[in-house]
C-alpha positions as CSV (number, residue, x, y, z in Angstrom):
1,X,0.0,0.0,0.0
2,X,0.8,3.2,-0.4
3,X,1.4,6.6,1.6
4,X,-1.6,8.8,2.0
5,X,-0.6,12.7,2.6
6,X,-3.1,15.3,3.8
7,X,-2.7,18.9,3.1
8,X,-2.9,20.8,6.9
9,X,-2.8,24.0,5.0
10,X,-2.2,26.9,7.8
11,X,-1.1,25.3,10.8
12,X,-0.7,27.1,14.2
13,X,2.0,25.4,16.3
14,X,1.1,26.4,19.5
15,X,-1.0,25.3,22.4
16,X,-4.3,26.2,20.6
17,X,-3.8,25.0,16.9
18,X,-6.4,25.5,14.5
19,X,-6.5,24.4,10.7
20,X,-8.2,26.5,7.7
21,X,-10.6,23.6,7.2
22,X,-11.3,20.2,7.9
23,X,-10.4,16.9,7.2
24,X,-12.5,14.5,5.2
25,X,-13.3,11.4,7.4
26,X,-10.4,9.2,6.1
27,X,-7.8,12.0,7.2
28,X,-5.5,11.8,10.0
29,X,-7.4,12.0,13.4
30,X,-6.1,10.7,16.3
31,X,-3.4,11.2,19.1
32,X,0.1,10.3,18.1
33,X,3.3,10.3,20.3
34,X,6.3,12.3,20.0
35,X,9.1,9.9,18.7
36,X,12.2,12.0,20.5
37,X,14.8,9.8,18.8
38,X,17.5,11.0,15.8
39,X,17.1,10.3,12.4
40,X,13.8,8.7,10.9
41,X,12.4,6.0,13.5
42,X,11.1,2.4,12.4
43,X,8.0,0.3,13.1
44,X,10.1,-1.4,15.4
45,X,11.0,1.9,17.5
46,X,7.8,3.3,17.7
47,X,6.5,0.1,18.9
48,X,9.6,0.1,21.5
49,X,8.9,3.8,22.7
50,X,5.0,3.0,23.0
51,X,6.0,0.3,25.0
52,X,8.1,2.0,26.9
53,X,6.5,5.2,27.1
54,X,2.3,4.0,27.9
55,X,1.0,7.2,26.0
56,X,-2.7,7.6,27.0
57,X,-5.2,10.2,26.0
58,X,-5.5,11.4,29.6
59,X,-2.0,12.0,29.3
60,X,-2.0,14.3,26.3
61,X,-5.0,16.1,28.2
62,X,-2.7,16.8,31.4
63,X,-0.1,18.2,28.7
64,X,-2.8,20.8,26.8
65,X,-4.5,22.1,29.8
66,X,-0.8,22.7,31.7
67,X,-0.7,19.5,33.9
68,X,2.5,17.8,33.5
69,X,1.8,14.1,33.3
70,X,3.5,12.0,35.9
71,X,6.6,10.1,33.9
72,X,6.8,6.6,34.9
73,X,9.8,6.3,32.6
74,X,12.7,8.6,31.5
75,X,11.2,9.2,28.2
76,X,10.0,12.4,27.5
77,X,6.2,12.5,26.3
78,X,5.1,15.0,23.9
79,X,1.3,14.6,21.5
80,X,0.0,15.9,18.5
81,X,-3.6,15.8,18.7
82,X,-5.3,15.5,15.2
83,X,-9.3,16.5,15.2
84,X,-12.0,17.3,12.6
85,X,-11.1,20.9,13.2
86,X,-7.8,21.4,14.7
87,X,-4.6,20.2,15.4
88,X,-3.1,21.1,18.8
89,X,0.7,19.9,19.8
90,X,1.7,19.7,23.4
91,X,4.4,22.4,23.1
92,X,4.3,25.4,20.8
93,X,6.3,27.9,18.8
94,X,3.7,30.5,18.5
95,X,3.5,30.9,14.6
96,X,1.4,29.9,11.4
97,X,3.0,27.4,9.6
98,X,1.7,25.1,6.6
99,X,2.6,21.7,6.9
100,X,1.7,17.8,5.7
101,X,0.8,14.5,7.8
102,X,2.1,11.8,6.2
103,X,0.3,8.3,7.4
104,X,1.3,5.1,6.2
105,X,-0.7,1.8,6.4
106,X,1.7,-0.7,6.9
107,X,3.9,1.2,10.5
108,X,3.2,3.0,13.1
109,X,5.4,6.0,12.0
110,X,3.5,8.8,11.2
111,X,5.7,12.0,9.5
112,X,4.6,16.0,10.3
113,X,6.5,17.9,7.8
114,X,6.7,22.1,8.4
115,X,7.6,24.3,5.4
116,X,8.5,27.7,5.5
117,X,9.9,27.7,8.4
118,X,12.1,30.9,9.9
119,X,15.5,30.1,11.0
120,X,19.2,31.7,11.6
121,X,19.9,30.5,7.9
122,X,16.6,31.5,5.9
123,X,13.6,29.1,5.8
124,X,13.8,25.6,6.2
125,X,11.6,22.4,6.3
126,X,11.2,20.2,9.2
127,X,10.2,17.5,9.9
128,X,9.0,15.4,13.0
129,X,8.3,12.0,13.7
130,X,5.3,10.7,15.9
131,X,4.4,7.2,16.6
132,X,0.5,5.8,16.6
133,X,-0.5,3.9,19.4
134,X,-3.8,1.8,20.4
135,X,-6.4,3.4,22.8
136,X,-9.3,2.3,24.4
137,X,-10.0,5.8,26.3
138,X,-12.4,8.5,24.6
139,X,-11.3,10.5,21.8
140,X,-10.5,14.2,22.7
């Protein structure tokens, strides 16, 4: 199977993210963990760090409404939180910035890539890695 990308168009990066639309039913909603680890991780890591790690919805809950989560492991725990109409991360840079999920069927990887991005040596892409995980708890 292939990749499926959705277009965020203008995303906020910051503790109250919003999108210019919404996202058709198949799109990307969920809650996905923060991999923290270099380079691009495998199916295998982000089944080692959700192991590891025990992400939970109540978690990324405690994180957007200032309530850092107990840690039970070393591991730090960040969330992006994918809804019908907005996207909210659990730390912020405080800007508009347009960006694609990329979700693939076959891992658990899930890639946010951030265009246009301002730094010391012009403007650059970036791009983050999050892991899926299974949860039986309400969605946000």
């Amino acid at each position: 199977m292939s990749n499926r990308s959705f277009r965020i168009g203008e995303l906020l990066v910051m503790l109250c993210l919003a999108t210019s639309g919404t996202f058709a039913a198949s799109g990307p909603m969920g809650v996905y963990l923060w991999y923290p680890g270099p380079g691009v991780p495998t199916d295998a890591d982000c089944r080692g760090l959700v192991a590891n790690v025990r992400p939970s919805i109540a978690k990324a809950e405690d994180w957007l409404w200032g309530r850092v989560p107990h840690h039970e492991t070393d591991e730090l725990e960040l969330y992006l939180i994918v809804t019908p109409s907005r996207i909210e991360t659990t730390y912020s840079s405080g800007m508009k910035i347009p960006g694609t999920i990329v979700l693939s069927p076959s891992t658990s990887v899930t890639t946010l890539t951030l265009t246009g991005i301002p730094a010391d040596r012009g403007i650059v892409e970036r791009k983050t890695y999050y892991c899926r995980f299974q949860i039986s708890e309400p969605a946000i």
